[in-house]
MMTF fields as JSON, N, C-alpha, C and O atoms, coordinates in Angstrom:
{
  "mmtfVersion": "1.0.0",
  "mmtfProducer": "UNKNOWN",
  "numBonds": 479,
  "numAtoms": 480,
  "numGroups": 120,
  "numChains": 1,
  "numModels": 1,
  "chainsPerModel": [1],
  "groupsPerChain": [120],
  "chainIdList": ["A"],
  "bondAtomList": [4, 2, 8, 6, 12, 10, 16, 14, 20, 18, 24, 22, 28, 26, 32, 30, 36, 34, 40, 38, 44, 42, 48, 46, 52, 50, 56, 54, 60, 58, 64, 62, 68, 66, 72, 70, 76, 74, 80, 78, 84, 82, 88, 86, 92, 90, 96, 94, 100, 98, 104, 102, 108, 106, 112, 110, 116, 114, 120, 118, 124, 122, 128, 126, 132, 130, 136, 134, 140, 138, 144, 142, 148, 146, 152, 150, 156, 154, 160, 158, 164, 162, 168, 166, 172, 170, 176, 174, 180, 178, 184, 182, 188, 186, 192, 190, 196, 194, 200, 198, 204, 202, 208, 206, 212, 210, 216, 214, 220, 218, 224, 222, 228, 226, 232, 230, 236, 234, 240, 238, 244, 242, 248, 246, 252, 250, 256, 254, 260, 258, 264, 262, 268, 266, 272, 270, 276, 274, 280, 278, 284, 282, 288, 286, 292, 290, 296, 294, 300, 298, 304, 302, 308, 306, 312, 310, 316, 314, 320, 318, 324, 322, 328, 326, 332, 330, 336, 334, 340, 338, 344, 342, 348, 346, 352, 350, 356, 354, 360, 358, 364, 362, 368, 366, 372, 370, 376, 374, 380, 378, 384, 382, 388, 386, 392, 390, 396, 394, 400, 398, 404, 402, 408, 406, 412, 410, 416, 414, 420, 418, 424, 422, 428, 426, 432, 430, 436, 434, 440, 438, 444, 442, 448, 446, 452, 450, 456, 454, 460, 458, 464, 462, 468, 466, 472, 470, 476, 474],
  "bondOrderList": [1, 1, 1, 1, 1, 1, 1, 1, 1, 1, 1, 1, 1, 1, 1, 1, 1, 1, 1, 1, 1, 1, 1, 1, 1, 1, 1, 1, 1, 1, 1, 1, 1, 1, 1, 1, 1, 1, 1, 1, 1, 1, 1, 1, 1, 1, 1, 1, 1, 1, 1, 1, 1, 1, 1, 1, 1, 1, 1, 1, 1, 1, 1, 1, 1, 1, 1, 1, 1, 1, 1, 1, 1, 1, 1, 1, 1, 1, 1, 1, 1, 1, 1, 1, 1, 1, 1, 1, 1, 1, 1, 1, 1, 1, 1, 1, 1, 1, 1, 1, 1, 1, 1, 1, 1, 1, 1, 1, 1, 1, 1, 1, 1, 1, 1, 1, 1, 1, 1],
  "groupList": [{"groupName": "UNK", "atomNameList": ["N", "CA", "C", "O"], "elementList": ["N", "C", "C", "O"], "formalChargeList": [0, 0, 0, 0], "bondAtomList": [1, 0, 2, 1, 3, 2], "bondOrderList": [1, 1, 2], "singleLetterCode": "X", "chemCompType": "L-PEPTIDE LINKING"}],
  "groupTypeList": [0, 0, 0, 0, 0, 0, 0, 0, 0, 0, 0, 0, 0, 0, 0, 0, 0, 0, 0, 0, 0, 0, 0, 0, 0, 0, 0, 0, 0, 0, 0, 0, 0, 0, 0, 0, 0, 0, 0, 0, 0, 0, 0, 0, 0, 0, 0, 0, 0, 0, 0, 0, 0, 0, 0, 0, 0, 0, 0, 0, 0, 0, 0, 0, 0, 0, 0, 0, 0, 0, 0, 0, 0, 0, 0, 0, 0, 0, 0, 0, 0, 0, 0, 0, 0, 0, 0, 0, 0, 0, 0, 0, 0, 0, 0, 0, 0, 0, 0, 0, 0, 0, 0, 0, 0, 0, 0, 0, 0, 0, 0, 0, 0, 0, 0, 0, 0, 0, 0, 0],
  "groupIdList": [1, 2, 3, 4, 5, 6, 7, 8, 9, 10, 11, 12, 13, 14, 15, 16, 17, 18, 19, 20, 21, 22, 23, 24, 25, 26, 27, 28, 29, 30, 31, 32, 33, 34, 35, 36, 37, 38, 39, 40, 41, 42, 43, 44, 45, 46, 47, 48, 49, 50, 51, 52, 53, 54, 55, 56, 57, 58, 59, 60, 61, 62, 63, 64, 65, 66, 67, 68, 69, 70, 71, 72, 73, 74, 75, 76, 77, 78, 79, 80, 81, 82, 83, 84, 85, 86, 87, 88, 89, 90, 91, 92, 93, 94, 95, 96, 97, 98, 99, 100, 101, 102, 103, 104, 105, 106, 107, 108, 109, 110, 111, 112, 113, 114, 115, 116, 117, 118, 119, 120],
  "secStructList": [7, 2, 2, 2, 2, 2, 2, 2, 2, 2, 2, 2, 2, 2, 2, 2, 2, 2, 2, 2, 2, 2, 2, 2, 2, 6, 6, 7, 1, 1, 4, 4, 4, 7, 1, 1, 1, 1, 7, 7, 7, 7, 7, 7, 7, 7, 7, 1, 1, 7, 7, 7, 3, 3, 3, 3, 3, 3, 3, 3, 1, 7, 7, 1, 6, 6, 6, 6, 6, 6, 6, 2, 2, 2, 2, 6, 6, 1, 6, 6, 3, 3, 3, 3, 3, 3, 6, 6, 6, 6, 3, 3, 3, 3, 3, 3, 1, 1, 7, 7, 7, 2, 2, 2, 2, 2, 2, 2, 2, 6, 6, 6, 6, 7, 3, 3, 3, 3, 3, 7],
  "xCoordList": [-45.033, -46.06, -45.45, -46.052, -44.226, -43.647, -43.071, -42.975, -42.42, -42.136, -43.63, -43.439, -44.309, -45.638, -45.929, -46.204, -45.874, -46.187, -45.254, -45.743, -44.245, -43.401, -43.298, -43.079, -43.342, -43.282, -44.847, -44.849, -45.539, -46.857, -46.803, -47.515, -46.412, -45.466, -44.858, -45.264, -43.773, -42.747, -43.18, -42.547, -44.44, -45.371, -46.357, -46.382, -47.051, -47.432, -46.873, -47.368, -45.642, -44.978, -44.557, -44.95, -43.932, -43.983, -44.406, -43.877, -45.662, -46.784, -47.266, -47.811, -47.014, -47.458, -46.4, -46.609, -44.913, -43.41, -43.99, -43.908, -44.271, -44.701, -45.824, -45.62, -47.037, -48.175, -47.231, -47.428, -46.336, -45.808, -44.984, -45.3, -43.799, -43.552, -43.866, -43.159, -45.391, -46.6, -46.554, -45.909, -47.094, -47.81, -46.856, -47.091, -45.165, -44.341, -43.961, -44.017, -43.608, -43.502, -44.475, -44.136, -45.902, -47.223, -46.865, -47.652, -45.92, -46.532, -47.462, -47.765, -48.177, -49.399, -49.012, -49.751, -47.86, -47.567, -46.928, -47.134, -46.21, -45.634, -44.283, -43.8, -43.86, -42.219, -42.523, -43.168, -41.812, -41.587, -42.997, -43.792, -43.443, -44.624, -45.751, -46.841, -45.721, -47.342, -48.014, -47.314, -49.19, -49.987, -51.117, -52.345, -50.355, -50.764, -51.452, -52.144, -51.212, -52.044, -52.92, -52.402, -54.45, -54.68, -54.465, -53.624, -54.56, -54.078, -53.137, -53.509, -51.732, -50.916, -50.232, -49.258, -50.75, -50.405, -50.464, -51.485, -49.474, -49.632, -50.139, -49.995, -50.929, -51.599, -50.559, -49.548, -51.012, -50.617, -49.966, -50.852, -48.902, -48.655, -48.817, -48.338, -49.39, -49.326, -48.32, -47.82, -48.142, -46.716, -47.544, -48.647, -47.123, -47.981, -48.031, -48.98, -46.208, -46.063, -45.711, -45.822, -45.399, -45.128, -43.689, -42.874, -43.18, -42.435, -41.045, -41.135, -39.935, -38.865, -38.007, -36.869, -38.014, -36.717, -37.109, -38.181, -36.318, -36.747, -35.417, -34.424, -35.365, -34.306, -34.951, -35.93, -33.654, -33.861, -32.882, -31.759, -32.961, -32.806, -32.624, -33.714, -31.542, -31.321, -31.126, -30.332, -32.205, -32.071, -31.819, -31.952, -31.39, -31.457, -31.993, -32.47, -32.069, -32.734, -34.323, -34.949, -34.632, -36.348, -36.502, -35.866, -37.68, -37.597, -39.236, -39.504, -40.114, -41.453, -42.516, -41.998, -43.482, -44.477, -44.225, -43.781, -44.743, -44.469, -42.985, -42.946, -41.918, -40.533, -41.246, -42.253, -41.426, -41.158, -42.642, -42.536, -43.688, -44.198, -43.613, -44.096, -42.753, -42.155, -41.132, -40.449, -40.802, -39.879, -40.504, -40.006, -41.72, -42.482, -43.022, -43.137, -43.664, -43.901, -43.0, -43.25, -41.537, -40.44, -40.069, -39.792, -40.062, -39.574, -41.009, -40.884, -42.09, -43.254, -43.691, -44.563, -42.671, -42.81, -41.608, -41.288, -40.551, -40.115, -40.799, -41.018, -41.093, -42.189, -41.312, -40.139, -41.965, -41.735, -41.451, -41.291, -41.407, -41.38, -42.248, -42.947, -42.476, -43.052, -42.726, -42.266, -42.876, -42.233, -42.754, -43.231, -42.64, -43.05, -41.819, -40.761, -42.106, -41.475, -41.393, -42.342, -40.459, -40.392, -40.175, -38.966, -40.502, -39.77, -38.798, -37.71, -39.583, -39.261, -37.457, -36.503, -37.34, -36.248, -35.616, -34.614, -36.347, -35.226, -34.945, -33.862, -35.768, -36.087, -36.434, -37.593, -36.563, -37.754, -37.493, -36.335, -38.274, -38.594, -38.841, -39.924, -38.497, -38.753, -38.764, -37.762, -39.833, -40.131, -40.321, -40.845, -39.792, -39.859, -40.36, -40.292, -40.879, -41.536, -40.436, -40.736, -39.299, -38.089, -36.805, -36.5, -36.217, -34.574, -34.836, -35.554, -34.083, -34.173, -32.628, -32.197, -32.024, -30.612, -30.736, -31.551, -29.448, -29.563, -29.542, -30.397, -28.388, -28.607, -29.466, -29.6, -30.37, -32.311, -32.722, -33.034, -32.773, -33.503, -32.666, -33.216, -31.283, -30.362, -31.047, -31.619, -31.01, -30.884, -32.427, -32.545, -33.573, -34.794, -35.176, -36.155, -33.922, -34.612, -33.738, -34.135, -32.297, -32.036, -32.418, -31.648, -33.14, -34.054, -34.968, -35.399, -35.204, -36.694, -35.945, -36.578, -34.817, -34.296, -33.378, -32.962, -33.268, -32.543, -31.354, -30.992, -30.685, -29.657, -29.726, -30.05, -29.217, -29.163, -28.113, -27.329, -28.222, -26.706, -26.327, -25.186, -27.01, -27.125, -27.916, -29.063, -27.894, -28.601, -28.293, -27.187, -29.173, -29.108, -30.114, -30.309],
  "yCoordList": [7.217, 6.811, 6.132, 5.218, 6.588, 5.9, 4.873, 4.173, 4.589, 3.073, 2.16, 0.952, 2.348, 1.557, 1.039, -0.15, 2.402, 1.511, 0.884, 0.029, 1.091, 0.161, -0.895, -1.77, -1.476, -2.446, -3.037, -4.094, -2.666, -3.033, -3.496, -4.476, -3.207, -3.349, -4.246, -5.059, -4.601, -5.993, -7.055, -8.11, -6.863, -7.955, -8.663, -9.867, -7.731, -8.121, -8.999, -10.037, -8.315, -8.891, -10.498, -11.451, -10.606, -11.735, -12.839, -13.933, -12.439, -13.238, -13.737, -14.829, -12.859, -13.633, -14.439, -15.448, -14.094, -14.78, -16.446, -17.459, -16.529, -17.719, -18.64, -19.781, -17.717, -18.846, -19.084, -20.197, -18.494, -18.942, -19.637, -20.725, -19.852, -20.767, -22.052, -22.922, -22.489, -23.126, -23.784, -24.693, -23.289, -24.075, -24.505, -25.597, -23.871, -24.286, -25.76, -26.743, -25.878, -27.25, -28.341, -29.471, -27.881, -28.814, -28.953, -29.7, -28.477, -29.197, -28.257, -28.485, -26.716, -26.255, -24.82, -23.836, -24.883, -23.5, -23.329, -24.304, -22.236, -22.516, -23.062, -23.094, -23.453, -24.047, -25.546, -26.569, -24.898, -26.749, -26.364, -27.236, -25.709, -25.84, -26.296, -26.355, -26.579, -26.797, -25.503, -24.493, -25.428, -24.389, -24.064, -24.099, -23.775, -23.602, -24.486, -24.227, -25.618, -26.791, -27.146, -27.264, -27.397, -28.547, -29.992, -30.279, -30.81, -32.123, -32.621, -33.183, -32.264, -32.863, -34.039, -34.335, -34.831, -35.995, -37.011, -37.19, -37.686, -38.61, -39.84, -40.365, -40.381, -41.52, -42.772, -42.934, -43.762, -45.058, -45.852, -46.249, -46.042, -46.997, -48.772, -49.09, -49.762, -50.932, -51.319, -50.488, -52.54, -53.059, -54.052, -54.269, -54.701, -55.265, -56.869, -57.406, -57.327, -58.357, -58.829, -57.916, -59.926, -59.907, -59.026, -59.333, -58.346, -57.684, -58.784, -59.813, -58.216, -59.184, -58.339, -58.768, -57.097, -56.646, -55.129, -54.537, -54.799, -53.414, -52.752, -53.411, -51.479, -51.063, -49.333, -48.656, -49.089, -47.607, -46.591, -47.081, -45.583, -44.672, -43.64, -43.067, -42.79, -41.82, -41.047, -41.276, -39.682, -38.557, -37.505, -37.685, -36.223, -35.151, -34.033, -34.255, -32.971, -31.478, -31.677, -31.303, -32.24, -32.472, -31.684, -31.869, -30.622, -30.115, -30.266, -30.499, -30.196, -30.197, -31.869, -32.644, -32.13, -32.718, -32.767, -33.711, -31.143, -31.336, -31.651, -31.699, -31.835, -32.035, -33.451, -33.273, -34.81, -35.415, -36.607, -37.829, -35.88, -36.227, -35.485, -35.96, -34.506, -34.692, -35.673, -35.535, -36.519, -37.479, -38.702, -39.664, -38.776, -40.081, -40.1, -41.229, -38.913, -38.92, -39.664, -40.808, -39.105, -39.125, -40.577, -41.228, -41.09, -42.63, -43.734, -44.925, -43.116, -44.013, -43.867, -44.448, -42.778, -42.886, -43.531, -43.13, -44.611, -45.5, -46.994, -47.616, -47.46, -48.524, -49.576, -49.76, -50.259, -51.283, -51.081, -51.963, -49.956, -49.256, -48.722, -47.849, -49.107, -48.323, -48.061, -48.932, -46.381, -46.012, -45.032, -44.022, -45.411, -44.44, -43.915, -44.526, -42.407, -41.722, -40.99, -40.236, -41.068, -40.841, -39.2, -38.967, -38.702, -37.118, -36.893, -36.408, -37.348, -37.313, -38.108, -37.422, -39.269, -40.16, -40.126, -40.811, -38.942, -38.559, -39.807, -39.924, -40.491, -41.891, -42.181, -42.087, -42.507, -43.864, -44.934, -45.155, -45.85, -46.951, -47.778, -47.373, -48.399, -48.522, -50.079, -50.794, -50.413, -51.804, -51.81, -51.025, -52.758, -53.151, -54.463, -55.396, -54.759, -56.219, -56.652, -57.524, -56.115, -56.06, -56.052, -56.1, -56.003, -55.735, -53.795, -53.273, -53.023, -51.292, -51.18, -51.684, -50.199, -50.141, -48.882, -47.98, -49.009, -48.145, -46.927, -46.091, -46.641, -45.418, -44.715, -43.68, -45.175, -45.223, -44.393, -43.226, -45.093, -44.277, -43.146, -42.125, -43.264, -41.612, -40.689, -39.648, -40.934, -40.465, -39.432, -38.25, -40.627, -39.738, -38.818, -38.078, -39.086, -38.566, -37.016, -35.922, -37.417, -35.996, -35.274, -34.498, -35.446, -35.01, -34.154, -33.085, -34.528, -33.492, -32.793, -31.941, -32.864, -32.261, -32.145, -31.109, -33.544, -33.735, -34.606, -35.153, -34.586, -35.677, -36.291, -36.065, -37.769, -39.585, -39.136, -38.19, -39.737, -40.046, -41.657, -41.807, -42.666, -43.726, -44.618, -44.172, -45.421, -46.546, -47.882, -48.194, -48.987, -49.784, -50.826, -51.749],
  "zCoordList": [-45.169, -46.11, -47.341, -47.904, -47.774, -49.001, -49.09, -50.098, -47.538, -46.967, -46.838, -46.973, -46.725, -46.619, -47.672, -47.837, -48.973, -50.032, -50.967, -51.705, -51.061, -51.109, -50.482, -51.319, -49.124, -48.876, -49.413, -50.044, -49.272, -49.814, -51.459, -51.68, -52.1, -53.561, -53.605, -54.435, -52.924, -52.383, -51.891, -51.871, -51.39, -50.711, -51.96, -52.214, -52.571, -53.404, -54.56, -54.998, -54.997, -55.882, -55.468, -56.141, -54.586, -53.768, -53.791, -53.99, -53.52, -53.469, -54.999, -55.166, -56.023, -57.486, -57.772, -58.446, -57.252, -57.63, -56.737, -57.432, -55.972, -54.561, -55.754, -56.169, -56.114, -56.927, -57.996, -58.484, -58.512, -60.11, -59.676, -60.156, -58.872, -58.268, -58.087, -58.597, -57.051, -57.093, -58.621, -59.145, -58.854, -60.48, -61.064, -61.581, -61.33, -61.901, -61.272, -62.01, -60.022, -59.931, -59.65, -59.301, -59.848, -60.078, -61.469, -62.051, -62.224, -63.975, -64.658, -65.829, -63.729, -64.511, -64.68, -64.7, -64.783, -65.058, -66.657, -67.379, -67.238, -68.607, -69.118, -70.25, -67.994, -67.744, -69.264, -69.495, -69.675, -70.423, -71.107, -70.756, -71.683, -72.613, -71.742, -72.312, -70.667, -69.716, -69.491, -69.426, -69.374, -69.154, -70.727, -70.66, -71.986, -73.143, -73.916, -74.901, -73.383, -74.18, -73.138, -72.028, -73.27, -72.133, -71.661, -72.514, -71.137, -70.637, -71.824, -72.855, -71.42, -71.9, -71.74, -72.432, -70.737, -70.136, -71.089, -71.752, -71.216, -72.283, -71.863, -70.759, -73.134, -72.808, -72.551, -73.233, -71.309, -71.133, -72.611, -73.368, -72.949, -73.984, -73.583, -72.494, -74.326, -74.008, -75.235, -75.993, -75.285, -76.012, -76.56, -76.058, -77.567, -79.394, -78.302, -77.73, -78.399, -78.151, -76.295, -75.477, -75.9, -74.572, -74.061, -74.931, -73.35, -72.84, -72.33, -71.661, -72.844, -73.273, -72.77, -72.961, -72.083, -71.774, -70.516, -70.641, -69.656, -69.073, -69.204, -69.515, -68.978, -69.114, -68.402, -68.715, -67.17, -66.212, -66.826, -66.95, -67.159, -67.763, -66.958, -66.949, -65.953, -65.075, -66.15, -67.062, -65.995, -66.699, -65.689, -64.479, -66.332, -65.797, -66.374, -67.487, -66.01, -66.208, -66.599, -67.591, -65.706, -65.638, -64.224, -63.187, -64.53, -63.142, -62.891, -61.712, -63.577, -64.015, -64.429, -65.233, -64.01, -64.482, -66.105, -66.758, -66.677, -68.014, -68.81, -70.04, -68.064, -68.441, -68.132, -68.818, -67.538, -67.302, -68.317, -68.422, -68.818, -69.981, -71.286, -72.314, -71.491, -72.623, -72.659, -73.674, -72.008, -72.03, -72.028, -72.614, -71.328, -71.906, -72.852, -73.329, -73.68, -75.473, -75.799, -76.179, -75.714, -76.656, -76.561, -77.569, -75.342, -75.499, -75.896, -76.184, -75.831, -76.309, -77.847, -78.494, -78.225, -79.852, -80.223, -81.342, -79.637, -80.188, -80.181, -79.141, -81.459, -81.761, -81.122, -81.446, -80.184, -79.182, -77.788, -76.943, -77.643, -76.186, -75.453, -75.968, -73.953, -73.23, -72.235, -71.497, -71.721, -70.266, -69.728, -70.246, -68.372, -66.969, -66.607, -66.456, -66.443, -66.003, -64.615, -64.4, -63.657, -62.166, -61.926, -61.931, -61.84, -62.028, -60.304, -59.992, -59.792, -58.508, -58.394, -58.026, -58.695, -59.059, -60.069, -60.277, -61.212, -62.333, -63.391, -63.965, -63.529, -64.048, -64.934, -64.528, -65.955, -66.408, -66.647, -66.999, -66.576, -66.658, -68.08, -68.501, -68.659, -70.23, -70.544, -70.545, -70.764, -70.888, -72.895, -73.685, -73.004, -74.636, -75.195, -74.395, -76.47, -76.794, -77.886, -78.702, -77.906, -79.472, -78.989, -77.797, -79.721, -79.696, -79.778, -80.63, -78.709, -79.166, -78.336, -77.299, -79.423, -78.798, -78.182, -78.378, -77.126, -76.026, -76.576, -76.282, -77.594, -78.557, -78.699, -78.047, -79.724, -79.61, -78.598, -78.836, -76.957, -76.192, -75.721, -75.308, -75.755, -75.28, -76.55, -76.225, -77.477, -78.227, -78.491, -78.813, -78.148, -77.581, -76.518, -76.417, -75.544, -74.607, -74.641, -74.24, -75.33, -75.586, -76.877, -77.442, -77.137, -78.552, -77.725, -78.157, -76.775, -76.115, -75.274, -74.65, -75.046, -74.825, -73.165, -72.647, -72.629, -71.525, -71.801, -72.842, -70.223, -70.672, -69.853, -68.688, -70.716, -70.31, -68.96, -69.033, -68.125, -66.585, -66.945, -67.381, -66.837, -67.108, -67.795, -67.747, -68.273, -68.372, -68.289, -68.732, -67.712, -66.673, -66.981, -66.19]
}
């Protein structure tokens, strides 16, 4: 009888470790500040003037949806920039209407708190 419920205990537990799991890598769990705010998705940035430059950005320690819009805040609050972020490819994408030195965007994206591999 005490093996039963114990394993019954272990099963259960399990099973909440499996949904938290779940949600953590949908982005809707509390990993990275998701879950506590609602729609944290950041809005589309458009660019002032015509687009004069792109530039790919290999990041790392993004494991999350919400890891991968705190990194598009961070590079769409540099004025002349805009970027999509790949979570899947560990990416973004960063289109600009200005002169922005590469500095600049390492420098944002480890501000939120990841790190640059390349840029390209």
């Amino acid at each position: 009888m005490v093996d039963a419920v114990i394993i019954l205990i272990v099963v259960v537990l399990l099973i909440f470790a499996l949904k938290g799991s779940i949600k953590h890598f949908k982005g809707e769990g509390a990993c990275c500040g998701g879950g506590s705010v609602p729609d944290r998705k950041p809005k589309a940035k458009t660019l002032d003037g015509p687009v004069i430059g792109r530039r790919t950005i290999k990041i790392s320690g993004m494991h999350c949806q919400n890891c991968a819009n705190s990194v598009t805040r961070a590079l769409n609050a540099i004025d002349g920039v805009a970027a999509k972020v790949n979570l899947r490819q560990n990416c973004a994408e960063v289109s600009y209407d200005r002169a922005v030195d590469e500095i600049e965007l390492k420098q944002a994206v480890e501000k939120a708190g990841y790190e640059v591999v390349s840029i390209s």
